[in-house]
N, C-alpha and C positions, 0 to 999 in steps of 0.2 A: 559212231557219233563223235569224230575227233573235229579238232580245229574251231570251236565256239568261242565265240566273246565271252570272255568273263564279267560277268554283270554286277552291276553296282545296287545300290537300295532304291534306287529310281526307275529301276529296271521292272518290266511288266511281270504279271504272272501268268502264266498258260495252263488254258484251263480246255479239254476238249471233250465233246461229246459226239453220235453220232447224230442226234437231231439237237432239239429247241430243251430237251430234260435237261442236260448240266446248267443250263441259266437258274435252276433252282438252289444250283453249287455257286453261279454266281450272285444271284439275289444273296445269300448269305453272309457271302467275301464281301457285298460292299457293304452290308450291317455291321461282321465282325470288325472292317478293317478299309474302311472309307478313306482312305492316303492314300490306296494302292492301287495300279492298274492295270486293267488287266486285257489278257489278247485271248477272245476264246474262237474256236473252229469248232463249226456244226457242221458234220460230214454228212451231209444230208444227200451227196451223189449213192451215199453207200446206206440209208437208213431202211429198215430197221439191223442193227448188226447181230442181232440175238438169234434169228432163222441161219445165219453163216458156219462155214467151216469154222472152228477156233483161231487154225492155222492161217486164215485170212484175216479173220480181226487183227491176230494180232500183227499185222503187215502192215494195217491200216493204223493202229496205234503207234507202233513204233514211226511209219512215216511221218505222222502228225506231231511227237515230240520232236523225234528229229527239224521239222520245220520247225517249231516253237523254239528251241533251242539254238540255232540258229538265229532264229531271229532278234535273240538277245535275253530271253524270260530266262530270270533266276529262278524260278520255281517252276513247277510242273504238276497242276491237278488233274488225273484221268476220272474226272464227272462222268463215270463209262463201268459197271460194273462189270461187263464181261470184257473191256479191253484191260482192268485192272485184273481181272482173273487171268489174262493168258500175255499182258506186256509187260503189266510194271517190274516183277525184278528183273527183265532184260533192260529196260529204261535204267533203273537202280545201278544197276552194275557198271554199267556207261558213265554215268554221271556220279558216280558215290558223292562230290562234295558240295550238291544242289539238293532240297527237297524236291522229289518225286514221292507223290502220294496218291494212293488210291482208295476207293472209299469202301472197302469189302473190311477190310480189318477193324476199320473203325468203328462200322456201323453193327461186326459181330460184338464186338467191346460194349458197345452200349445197350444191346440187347441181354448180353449174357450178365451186364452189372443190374441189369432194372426188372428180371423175368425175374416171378416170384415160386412157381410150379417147376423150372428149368424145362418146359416144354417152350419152344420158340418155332414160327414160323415162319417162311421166308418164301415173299411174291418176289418174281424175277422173270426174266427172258427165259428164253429155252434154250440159248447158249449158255447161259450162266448157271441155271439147273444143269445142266450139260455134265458142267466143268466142276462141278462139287465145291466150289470154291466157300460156298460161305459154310457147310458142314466142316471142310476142315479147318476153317479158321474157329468157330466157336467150341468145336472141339479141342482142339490146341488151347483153347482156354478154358474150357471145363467140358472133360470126358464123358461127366456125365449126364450132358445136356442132352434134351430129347429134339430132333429137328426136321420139320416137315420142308421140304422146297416145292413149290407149285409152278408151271410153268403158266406165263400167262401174255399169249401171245396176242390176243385181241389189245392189248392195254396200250402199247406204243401206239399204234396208226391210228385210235381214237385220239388221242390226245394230239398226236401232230395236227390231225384234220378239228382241234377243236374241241370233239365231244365227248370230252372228260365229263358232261354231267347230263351226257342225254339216253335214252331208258334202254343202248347197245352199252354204255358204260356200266348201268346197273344192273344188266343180265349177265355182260361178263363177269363183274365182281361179282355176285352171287353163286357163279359156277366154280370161280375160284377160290373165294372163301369155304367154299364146301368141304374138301377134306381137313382144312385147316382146324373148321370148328370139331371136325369127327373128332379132329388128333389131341383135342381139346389144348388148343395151346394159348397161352395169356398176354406174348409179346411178339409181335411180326415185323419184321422186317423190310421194308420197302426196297427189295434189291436190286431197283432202276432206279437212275434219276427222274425219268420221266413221272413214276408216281405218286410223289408228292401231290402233281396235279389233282390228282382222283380221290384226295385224302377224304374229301368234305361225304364222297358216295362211301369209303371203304369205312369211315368211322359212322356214317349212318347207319347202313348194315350190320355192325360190331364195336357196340358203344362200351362194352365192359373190356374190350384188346386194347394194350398201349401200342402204337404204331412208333417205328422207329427211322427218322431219314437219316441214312449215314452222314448225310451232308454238314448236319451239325456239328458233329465230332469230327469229321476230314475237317473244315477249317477250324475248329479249335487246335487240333493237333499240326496244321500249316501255321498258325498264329505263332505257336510254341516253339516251331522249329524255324521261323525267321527271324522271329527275336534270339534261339541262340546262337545264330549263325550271323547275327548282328546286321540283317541284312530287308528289315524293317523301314520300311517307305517316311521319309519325316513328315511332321504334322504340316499340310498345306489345303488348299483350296480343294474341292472337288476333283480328284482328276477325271481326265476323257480316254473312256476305254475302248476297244475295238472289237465290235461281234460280227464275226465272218462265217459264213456258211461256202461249200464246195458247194451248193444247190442252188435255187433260183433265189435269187437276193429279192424280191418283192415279195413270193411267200415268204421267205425267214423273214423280212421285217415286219410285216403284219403280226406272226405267230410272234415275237421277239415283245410288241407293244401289248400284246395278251398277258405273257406270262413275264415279264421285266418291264412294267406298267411307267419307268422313268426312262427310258430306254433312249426312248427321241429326248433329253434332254442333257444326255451322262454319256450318251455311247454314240459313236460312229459304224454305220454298217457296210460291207463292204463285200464283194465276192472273192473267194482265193478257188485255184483247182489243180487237180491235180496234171503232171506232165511224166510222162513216164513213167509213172510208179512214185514219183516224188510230188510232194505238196508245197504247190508254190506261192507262199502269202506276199513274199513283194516280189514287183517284179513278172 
């Protein structure tokens, strides 16, 4: 990842996921931080990325920063729990004097400060359960946290196609909460972006669990490190962001006006794809 533009405070931020989930990472970027704008890719030729080799995501992550970077973004959010489990310190290491951040750390962080029992649960893909990623990270911050991962594969393709709240959503959350509630745990973890979506069925189910989206702590923690890095967008007008999908741009933008309900008034959508192995946004 040599030979990038160096980017200034006006410069976008990249944000990627493999579907329509990291717009829940953008929904929050424009609350926390509404001066900035932003470039996000839904690799939706390649969704859902959770059923994949590791070794593949992370091909597909790093080709997608590399394009971002590229393209000019001074930051880099993988709204991608299992591309943050098997890319970001290869991205890190490339770029040390740009924020790349991923949301597995952050989202252990806020779990392990707000669990009262230290039993915590963790919904996710079956790549991501895979890759132990979020057991070592809450470990790494306290050993002696108790931690369930469930794999929970029906949850992506409900929510792409929609039905995040119809009675396939609430059989599969009920099968999946299941060993969660065995393990008796008090705080879970939402280990995709895409679950956010399902929050209103997972906290009907389990009104006494705190549910936890990384996503609020990833941009608090992206807030903190462009202000020290002085590289904080200045106070102006709305900007116009850009949501691009590798997949059929008329679903993305339907699915895009569901779940970033300003979307047609703030953002432009656009199709990018892949050539070669490489991901080409302009151009």
């Amino acid at each position: 990842m040599t030979g990038h533009i160096v980017p200034g405070v006006e410069a976008s931020i990249g944000v990627f996921d493999s579907g329509v989930g990291g717009l829940s990472v953008v929904r929050r970027l424009c609350a926390r931080l509404p001066h900035e704008r932003i470039l996000y890719v839904a690799d939706q030729a390649h969704v859902p990325y959770g059923g994949r080799e590791l070794g593949q995501v992370c091909g597909f992550a790093c080709g997608i920063s590399e394009a971002l970077l590229a393209a000019g973004c001074k930051a880099i959010v993988m709204a991608c729990n299992i591309s943050s489990a098997t890319a970001l310190p290869v991205v890190q290491s490339e770029v040390p004097h740009l924020p790349v951040l991923g949301v597995i750390l952050p989202g252990a962080q806020a779990a392990a400060r707000q669990t009262r029992s230290g039993r915590i649960g963790v919904l996710a893909t079956a790549g991501t359960v895979r890759s132990g990623a979020y057991t070592r990270a809450l470990h790494g911050i306290n050993p002696a946290v108790q931690v369930m991962e469930v794999a929970c594969p029906a949850f992506v393709p409900l929510v792409e196609a929609g039905q995040e709240a119809s009675p396939a959503a609430v059989a599969a959350a009920q099968e999946y909460l299941a060993p969660l509630r065995a393990s008796e745990v008090d705080t879970v973890i939402l280990g995709c972006t895409h679950y956010p979506f399902l929050l209103p069925v997972l906290s009907t189910l389990a009104p006494d669990w705190l549910f936890v989206d990384p996503a609020e702590q990833t941009v608090q923690e992206l807030a903190d490190r462009l202000a020290a890095g002085r590289l904080l967008a200045p106070a102006r007008s709305t900007p116009r962001h850009r949501l691009t999908t590798t997949g059929e741009p008329a679903e993305f933008a339907a699915l895009t006006r569901r779940f970033l309900p300003d979307a047609t008034h703030i953002a432009d959508i656009a199709p990018v794809h892949w050539e070669n192995g490489e991901l080409r946004i302009f151009g």
